[in-house]
N, C-alpha and C positions, 0 to 999 in steps of 0.2 A: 625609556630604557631600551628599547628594542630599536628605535631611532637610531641610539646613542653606537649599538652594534653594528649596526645595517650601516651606519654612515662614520665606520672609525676611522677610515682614510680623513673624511674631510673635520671629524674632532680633533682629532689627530695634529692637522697644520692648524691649526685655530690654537690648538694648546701651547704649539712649538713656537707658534707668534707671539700669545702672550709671554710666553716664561724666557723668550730669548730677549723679548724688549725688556722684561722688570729685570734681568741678570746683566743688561748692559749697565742700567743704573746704579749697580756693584762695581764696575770695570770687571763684568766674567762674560767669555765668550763659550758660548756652546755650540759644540758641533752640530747633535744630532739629539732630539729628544723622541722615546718610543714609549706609547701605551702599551703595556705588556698584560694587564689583569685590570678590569674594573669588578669592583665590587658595590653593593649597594646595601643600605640600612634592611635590618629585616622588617622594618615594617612599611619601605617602600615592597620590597619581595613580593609581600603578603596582600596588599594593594595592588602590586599587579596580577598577581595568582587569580584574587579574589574577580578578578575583572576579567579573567581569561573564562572563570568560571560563569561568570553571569552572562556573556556574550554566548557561551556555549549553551546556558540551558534557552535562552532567547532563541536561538538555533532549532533547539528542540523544540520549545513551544511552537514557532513557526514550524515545522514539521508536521507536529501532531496537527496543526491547523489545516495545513492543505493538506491532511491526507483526511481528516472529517468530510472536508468539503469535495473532496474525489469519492470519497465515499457515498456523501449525501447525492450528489449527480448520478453514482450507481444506480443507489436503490431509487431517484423518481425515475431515470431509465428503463430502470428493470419493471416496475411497476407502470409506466406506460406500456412497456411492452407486451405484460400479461393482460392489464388491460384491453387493448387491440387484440391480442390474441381472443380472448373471452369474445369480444363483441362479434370478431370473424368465425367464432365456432359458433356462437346463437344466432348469428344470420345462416348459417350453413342449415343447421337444422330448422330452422323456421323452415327456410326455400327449397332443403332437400330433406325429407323424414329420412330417406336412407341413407343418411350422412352417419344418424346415431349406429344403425347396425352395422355400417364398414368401419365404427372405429371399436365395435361391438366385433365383429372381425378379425379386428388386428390386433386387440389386445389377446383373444383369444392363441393368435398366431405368436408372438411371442411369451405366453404362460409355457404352449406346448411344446416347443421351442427349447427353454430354459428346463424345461421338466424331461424332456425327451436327452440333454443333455447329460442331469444329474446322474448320479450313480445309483440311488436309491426307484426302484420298480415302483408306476403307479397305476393303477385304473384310473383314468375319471369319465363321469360323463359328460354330453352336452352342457347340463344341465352348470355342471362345477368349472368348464370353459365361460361361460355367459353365452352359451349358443343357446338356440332353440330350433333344431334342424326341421320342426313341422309349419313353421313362419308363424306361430303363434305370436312373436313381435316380441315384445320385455319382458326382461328379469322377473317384475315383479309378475306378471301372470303367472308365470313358473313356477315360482314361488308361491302364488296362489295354490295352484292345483296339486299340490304336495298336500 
C-alpha cells in the first residue's frame, strides 16, 4: 500500500496502459486516464495498521535491549572502578598509617565547612569532628576513654 503511494506516477502509467489497450478492443479512444483516490478493504487497513504496530514495539523492544546492556557495562565499570579505588586506598594505608588520619582530616574539614555555613549555631568538639588534637590516633580510643 505504501508502494502503491510512493510510486503513483509509475501505477499510474501501468493502469493508463492497461485500460487504454482493453478500451481499444471497444473501438474507444482515451485521452488521459488519472488516479484521483485509492481506497483499500478495511481489513487490508487493519493488516497494515497491525504491522506498523508490531515493527514499532520491535523498535522498542530493541531499545529497551541496548539500553540494559549500556546499563549492564555501567555498573561492571562502576564497580571495577570502586573496586581499584578500594584496593588503592588499602595499599595506601598498609604503606602509609597516615593516610587514615589525612582523610580523618579532611572529612573533618568538610563537616566544619558545611556546619560553619548553616544558619543554625553549633559547639562541637574534637572529639564530634573525628579529631583527636592530643595524637592519641582513632575514633575508637576516644571513644574508649569516654
Amino acid at each position: 500500500a505504501s508502494q502503491l503511494i510512493i510510486q503513483r506516477e509509475v501505477v499510474s502509467r501501468m493502469v493508463r496502459q492497461h485500460i487504454v489497450k482493453r478500451a481499444r478492443d471497444f473501438n474507444i479512444l482515451l485521452d488521459d486516464v488519472a488516479i484521483t483516490h485509492l481506497s483499500f478493504s478495511p481489513e487490508y487497513e487493519k493488516a497494515v495498521e497491525s504491522k506498523q504496530v508490531a515493527q514499532q514495539q520491535a523498535e522498542r523492544a530493541r531499545f529497551y535491549v541496548l539500553k540494559a546492556q549500556e546499563e549492564k557495562k555501567k555498573t561492571i565499570i562502576s564497580a571495577e572502578g570502586e573496586t581499584k579505588s578500594a584496593e588503592m586506598i588499602g595499599n595506601a594505608m598498609k604503606d602509609n598509617p597516615g593516610f587514615i588520619e589525612l582523610r580523618r582530616i579532611e572529612k573533618a574539614k568538610e563537616i566544619s565547612t558545611l556546619l560553619a555555613r548553616s544558619q543554625n549555631r553549633m559547639v562541637l568538639g574534637s572529639e564530634s569532628l573525628l579529631l583527636s588534637l592530643m595524637g592519641g590516633g582513632s575514633v575508637s580510643s576516644a571513644s574508649a576513654k569516654k
